[in-house]
N, C-alpha and C positions, 0 to 999 in steps of 0.2 A: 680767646675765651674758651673757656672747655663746658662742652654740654654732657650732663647727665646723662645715662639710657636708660631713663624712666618713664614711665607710657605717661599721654597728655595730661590724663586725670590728675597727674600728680602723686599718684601712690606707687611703690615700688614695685615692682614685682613678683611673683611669689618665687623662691626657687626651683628648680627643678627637682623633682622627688629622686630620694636617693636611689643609687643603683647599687642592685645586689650583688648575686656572686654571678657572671655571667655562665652561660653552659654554652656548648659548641652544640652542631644538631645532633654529634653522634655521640655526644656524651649523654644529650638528652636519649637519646633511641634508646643508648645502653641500661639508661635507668627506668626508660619502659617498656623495656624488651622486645620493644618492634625495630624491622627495617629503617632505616634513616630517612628510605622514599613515604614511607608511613606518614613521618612529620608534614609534608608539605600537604596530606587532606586532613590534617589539624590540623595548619596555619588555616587552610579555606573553614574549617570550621569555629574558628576563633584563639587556636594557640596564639599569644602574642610574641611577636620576635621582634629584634631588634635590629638592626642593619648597619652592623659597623663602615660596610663599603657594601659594593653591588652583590659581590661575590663572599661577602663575609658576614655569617647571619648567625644570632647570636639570640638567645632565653634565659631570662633572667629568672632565678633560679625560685624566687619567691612570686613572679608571675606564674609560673609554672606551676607549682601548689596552688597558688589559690584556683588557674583552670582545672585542674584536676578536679579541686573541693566541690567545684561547681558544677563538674561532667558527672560525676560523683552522685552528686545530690539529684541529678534529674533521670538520673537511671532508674 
């Protein structure tokens, strides 16, 4: 008998939100003109990344605009 992977309720689940265009950190630095060590006191302030593997961390290109929009706005 094959079972479903749908949660108890009964309802499917929603899918994962699509992923954009990934950036690398030094593609990100490049496009905001800081150090690549830069990035990681945005990560602690809320850049969000992604984490391919331990050692492989990645920004997706439309999370990135919208923390900008929003660093942005409270300036």
């Amino acid at each position: 008998m094959r079972r479903s992977h749908q949660p108890p309720s009964g309802q499917p689940s929603p899918p994962p939100p699509p992923v954009g265009n990934l950036l690398s950190l030094k593609q990100v630095a490049e496009r905001l003109g800081v150090h690549y060590t830069t990035l990681y006191r945005y990560r602690a302030q809320g850049l969000p990344v992604i984490y391919v593997s331990r050692r492989n961390v990645k920004v997706d290109e439309h999370d990135l605009n919208q923390w900008l929009a929003a660093r942005k706005d409270s300036l």
